[in-house]
N, C-alpha and C positions, 0 to 999 in steps of 0.2 A: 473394549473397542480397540481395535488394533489398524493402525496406519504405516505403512510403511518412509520411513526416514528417506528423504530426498523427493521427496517429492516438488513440482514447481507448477508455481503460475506465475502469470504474467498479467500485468495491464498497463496503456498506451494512452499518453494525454499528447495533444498539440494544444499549447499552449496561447489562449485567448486571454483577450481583455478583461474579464471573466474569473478570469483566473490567477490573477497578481493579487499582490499583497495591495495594493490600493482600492481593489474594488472588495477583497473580504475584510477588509481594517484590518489585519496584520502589520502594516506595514505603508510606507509610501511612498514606494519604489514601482514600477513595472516588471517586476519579473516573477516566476511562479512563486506563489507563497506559500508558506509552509506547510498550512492546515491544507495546501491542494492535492501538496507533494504526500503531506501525511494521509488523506483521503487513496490517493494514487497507490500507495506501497500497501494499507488495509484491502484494495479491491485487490492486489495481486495475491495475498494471502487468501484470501476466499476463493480465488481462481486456482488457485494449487489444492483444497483439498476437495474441490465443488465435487468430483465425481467418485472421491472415496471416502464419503462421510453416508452413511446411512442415509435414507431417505426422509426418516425419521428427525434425525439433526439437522444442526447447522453452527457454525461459531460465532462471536462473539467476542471484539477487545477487552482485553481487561486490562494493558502494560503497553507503553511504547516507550523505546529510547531512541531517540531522531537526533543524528547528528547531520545539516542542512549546510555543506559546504561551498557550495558553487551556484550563483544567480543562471537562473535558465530565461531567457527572453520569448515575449512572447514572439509566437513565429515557429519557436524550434519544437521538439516531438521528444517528451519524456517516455522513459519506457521505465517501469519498477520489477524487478523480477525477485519472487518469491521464491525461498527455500524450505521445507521445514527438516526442522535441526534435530530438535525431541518433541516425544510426547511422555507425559505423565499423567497416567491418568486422563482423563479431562484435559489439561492443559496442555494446549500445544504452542510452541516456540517456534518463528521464522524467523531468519536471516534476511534481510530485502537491500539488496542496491539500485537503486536508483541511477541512470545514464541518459544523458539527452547527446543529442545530437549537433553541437554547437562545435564548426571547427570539424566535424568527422570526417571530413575529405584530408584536410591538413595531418589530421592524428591518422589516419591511415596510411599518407606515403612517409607518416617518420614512422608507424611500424609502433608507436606507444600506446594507441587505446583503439583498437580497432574497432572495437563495439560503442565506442562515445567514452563520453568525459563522464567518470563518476561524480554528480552532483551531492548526493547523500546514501548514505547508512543508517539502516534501521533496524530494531529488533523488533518485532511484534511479537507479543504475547496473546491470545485468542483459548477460551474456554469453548469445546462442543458442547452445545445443550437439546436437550431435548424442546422442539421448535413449539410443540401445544403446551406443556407444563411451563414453559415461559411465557406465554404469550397468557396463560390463565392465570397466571401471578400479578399480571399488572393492574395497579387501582386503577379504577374506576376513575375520569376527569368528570365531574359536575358541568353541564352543557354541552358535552360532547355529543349527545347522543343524536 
């Protein structure tokens, strides 16, 4: 399988009540929480390879390193954007920065974060799999049917 290096997605939260560390138990604070932020930077990954993964495939996390530095309030518009780094095989590595918009008018006319305030850095790790041979590997749940 062959992907070419640099590729990007991206995906966009405005940030609800919904979405804090108080309403998913992370936390009990109002601001986005982590598993949102970590949800956030996984969907920008699947948006960077969505249109050059076979139609056959799809990914799959297998590894995250979430370093979560800056509280985003609800109100403000997180953006995660995805890079992928390498592929080996199967496994493929993203780079993901996370940026909200908190303050963006201010950090504009000083000229130091025109695109927003980096709130986190993420690595994602994501295995392609073949989307039927997965899905035909899972047990069975007793009363599901």
């Amino acid at each position: 399988m062959y992907l070419p290096l640099g590729l990007t997605g991206q995906a966009v939260l405005t940030v609800t009540d919904v979405d804090t560390a108080e309403a998913v138990g992370s936390g009990d604070v109002p601001v986005l929480a982590t598993p949102r932020l970590l949800a956030l930077a996984e969907a920008a990954t699947v948006d960077a390879v969505r249109e050059a993964l076979p139609a056959e495939l799809t990914s799959v996390g297998v590894r995250v390193e979430l370093a979560h530095r800056l509280p985003t309030p609800v109100g403000a518009t997180a953006t995660a954007t995805a890079k992928l780094e390498s592929v080996d095989g199967r496994a493929l590595r993203f780079a993901v920065v996370v940026r909200d918009d908190v303050d963006a008018e201010y950090l504009d006319e000083q000229g130091d974060a025109p695109d927003g305030r980096i709130v986190a850095e993420v690595t994602v790790e994501r295995a392609a799999i073949d989307r039927a041979r997965f899905m035909a590997r899972l047990p069975e749940i007793k009363g599901t049917e």
